[in-house]
Each structure stands twice: as structure tokens, then as C-alpha cells.
C-alpha positions, -999 to 999 in steps of 0.1 A, spaced: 0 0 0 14 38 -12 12 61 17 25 86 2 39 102 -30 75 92 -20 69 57 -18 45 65 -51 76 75 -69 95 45 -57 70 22 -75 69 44 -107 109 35 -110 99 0 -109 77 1 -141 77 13 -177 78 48 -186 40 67 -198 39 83 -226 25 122 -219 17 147 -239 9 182 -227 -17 205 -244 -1 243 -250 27 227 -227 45 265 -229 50 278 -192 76 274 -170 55 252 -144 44 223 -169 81 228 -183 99 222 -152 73 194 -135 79 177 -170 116 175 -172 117 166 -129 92 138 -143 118 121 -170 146 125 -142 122 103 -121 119 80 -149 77 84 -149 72 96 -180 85 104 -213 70 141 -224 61 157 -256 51 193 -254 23 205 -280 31 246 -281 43 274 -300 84 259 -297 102 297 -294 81 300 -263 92 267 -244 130 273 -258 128 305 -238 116 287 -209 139 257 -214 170 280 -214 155 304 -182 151 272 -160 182 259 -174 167 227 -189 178 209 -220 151 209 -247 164 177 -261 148 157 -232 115 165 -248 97 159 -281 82 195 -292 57 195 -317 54 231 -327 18 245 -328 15 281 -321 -22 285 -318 -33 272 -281 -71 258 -295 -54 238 -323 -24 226 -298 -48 214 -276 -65 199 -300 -37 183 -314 -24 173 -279 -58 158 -270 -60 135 -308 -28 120 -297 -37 107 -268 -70 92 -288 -51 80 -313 -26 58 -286 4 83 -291 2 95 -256 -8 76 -223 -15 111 -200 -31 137 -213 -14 168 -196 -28 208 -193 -7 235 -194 -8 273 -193 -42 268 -211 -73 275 -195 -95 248 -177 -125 256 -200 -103 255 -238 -87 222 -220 -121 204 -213 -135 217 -246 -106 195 -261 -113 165 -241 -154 166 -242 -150 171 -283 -177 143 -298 -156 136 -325 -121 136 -315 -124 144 -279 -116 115 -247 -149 107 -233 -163 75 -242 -203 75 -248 -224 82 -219 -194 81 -196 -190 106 -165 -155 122 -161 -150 134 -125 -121 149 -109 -99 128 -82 -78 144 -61 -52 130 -36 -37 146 -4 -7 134 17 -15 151 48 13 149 80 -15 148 100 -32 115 87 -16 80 83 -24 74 50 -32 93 14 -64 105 10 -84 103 -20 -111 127 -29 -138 140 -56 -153 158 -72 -141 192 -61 -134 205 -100 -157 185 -126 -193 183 -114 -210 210 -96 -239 192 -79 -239 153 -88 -267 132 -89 -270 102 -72 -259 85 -107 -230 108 -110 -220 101 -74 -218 62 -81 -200 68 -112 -175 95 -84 -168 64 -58 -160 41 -89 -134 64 -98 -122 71 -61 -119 31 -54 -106 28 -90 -75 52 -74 -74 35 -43 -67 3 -56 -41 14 -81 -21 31 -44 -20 -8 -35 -58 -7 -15 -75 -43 -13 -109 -26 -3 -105 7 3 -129 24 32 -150 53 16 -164 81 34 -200 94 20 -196 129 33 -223 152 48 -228 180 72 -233 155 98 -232 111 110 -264 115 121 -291 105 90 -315 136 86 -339 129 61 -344 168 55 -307 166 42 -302 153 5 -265 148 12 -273 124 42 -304 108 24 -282 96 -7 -251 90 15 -271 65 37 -281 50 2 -246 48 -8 -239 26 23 -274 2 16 -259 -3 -14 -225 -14 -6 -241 -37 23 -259 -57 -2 -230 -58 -29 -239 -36 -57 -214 -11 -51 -185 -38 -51 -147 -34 -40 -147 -13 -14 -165 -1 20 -189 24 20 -208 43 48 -227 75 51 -234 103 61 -202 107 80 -188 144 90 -153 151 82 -145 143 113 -156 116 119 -144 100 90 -108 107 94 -107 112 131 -101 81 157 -110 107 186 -137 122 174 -156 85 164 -149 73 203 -165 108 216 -196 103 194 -196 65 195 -198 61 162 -196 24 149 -184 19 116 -159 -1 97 -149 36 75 -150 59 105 -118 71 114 -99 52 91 -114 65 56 -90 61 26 -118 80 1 -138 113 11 -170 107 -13 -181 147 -11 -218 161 -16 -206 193 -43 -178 208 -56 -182 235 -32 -173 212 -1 -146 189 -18 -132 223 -32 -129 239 0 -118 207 16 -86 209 -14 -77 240 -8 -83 244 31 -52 215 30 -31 235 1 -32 268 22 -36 263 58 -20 232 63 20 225 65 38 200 46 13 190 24 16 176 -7 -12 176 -33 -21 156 -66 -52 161 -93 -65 143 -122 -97 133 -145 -106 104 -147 -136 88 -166 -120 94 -200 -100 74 -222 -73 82 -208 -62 101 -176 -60 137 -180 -34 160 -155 -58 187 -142 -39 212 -116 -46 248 -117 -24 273 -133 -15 288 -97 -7 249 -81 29 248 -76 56 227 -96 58 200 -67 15 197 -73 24 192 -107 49 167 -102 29 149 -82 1 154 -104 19 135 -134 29 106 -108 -5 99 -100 -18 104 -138 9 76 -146 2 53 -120 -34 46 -127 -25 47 -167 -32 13 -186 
């Protein structure tokens, strides 16, 4: 079991290098998280982008352009476009965005005709923290994709969360249905569907993992908190996925850690598509980034 991007990293050098390919790959971020990447021996990168732009950056940050394949494109819609094809076409294993903007990217990637989502499939955004304070990774969604999910969309969200889990080395991982509150409040949607979540995985349809819900925050990832409320629960205290209500919650819960919290490391991907597709803001650091590609390249077929 990967506790933590460290010992993710470790189990990257034991296998075969991803192909990724990053869509208007021109800024310094995507550059330098690339090239620390092939170091690592994750990935091998090609960079879709006007080419004078990442020389410049190549030679600012001191990195030799040779250690990349550029495919010059100097219109950002058509490079993304031309990024995301590859990837359909099985040139490229990770789709990767960079300075572009989180609406052109998904434009590329929800494209009917030469885009990455399968027919009626759901992409959702996974996100995983390594937190000092916890034991373990934590695994997370949907705090980018889908604003309010359905009860469809959620199933399709815990799929995608377990699906994670189990490629960090998780048997059956322990997810969290999130709500304001353990206690089941039927004038609450979020503990209504949460509690249905949990049915569900009693009687096997949800197969894999654990489920139960509602659970609070804290009570899903604190030992101390479950014993004070006596709280009895196989996923309590011990969650490795954090099954969130909206993006607002899971969005606040991201960047609550990012910002307030010390030491901790972040990663962010979509999954759903055809293949998985590095989704970090244009503000997340190089070391989110980094992390970011590890993950994308980890849960790669």
C-alpha cells in the first residue's frame, strides 16, 4: 500500500515509462514538473506549443530541450486539439494541461468527435492529499468537474475514487460518503443519498470497497472524534476516500489543505476518459504538478 507520493515515486521507477503529452505545454511550471518527471523516470514528455516559447523557458530554467519531443503549434485551440488526438489515437498515455485555460482544455477533451470521453461516460475529478497529519493518502472527488452530482454521478465519483485506491495498493478501500453531519437527517439530501450509498454497498452492488454515510469530516478521518460520538463503523476514522456532496465542499476541503495546512503535498486528475488527463490549476505549484503526473501515470493502462 502507497502512503505517500514518495513511496509513489519508488513504485513508478519499478515500471515502464507513460507516454505524456501536454496541451499548450509553454510555461515554466508544466516545463519544469515535465523535465523533474523524466529524471524520475515516470514519464516520457512531448510538449504541443508554440516551440520559441518553451525554448525560452527551457533555457530560463536551465533545462535541455532535447529531453522532450516539441511538436510546434503556435495557436493554443489547435495545440490542444492536437495534444488531446494523440492521446486518442494511442500516441500518448496522460493527457497533460498547461498554461491553457481549464474551460479550452475540457473543450478538447469533451470534443464528440475527437475528444476522450467514451459514450455516456462521466469524467469526474480525483484528487489525492498526503496530509502529515493523517496516516495514509487521501483520496477525494469531485471538487473540479461536477458542480452538484446526482445520485448517478455520485456512483460513477466512488468508482473512480476506489478505482485510485486500488491502483495506491488498497485491497478494499474504506470510503467516506460525506455530509454536514453522522447522524441521518432525512431533510438533508446529502445524508439521504449517503445513507443509500452505504445500503448499497451492504448488499454488494457497489462492489470493491466499504462504503458508509453520512459521515462528517470528522468523523471520517478522526479516531477521537468517532470514540467521543460513538460512532460504529468499519470507514470511520480510518477512511481512505472522502465521497463529497458538491464541488463546493470537496473544493474547500482541497484548498483548506493547500493553504492552511503545513507539509502537504497535493495531486489532481480526470478520470472517466480514455485516458487520464493532469488537471492542476495554473497557480498549483511545480511540486502539485509533479505529483500530479505521478498519479496520472500510476493509474495509466
Amino acid at each position: 500500500m502507497i502512503k505517500n507520493f514518495n513511496e509513489m515515486f519508488e513504485e513508478l521507477r519499478t515500471r515502464s515509462r507513460k507516454r505524456m503529452v501536454a496541451a499548450w505545454g509553454v510555461d515554466d511550471h508544466t516545463i519544469t514538473a515535465a523535465s523533474l518527471a523524466i529524471a524520475k523516470g515516470i514519464v516520457d514528455v512531448t510538449l504541443v506549443g508554440d516551440k520559441d516559447k518553451i525554448l525560452e523557458v527551457c533555457k530560463n530554467e536551465n533545462i535541455d530541450p532535447v529531453i522532450f519531443t516539441i511538436i510546434d503549434n503556435k495557436d493554443e485551440l489547435k495545440s490542444i486539439a492536437q495534444a488531446v488526438g494523440m492521446v486518442r489515437d494511442g500516441e500518448g498515455d496522460i493527457l497533460m494541461k498547461g498554461l491553457c485555460s481549464t474551460d479550452k482544455y475540457m473543450r478538447g477533451i469533451l470534443n464528440k468527435e475527437r475528444g476522450l470521453l467514451p459514450p455516456k461516460a462521466v469524467l469526474s475529478h480525483v484528487a489525492v492529499i498526503e496530509n502529515p497529519n493523517y496516516h495514509k493518502l487521501i483520496i477525494l472527488g469531485d471538487m473540479a468537474v461536477i458542480p452538484a452530482p446526482d445520485f448517478k454521478q455520485k456512483q460513477a465519483i466512488c468508482k473512480y475514487l476506489v478505482n485510485t485506491a486500488k491502483a495506491l495498493g488498497i485491497t478494499c478501500p474504506k470510503v467516506a460518503a460525506i455530509a454536514a453531519t453522522e447522524q441521518m437527517l432525512d431533510g438533508m439530501p446529502a445524508c439521504v443519498e449517503a445513507a443509500l450509498l452505504a445500503k448499497m454497498s451492504d448488499r454488494g452492488q457497489i462492489p470493491g470497497c466499504v462504503i458508509d454515510g453520512p459521515l462528517a469530516v470528522d468523523v471520517a478521518i478522526d479516531p477521537e472524534s468517532v470514540a467521543i460520538k460513538k460512532v460504529k463503523s468499519e470507514v470511520a476514522g480510518d477512511a481512505d476516500c472522502l465521497l463529497f456532496p458538491n464541488i463546493e465542499s470537496a473544493n474547500v476541503f482541497y484548498k483548506v489543505n493547500s493553504k492552511l495546512c503545513k507539509d502537504v503535498r497535493q495531486a489532481a486528475i480526470m478520470a472517466g476518459g480514455m485516458a487520464p488527463c493532469v488537471l492542476s490549476s495554473r497557480a498549483d505549484s511545480i511540486d502539485t504538478k509533479l505529483n500530479s503526473i505521478a498519479l496520472a501515470a500510476l493509474t495509466a493502462k
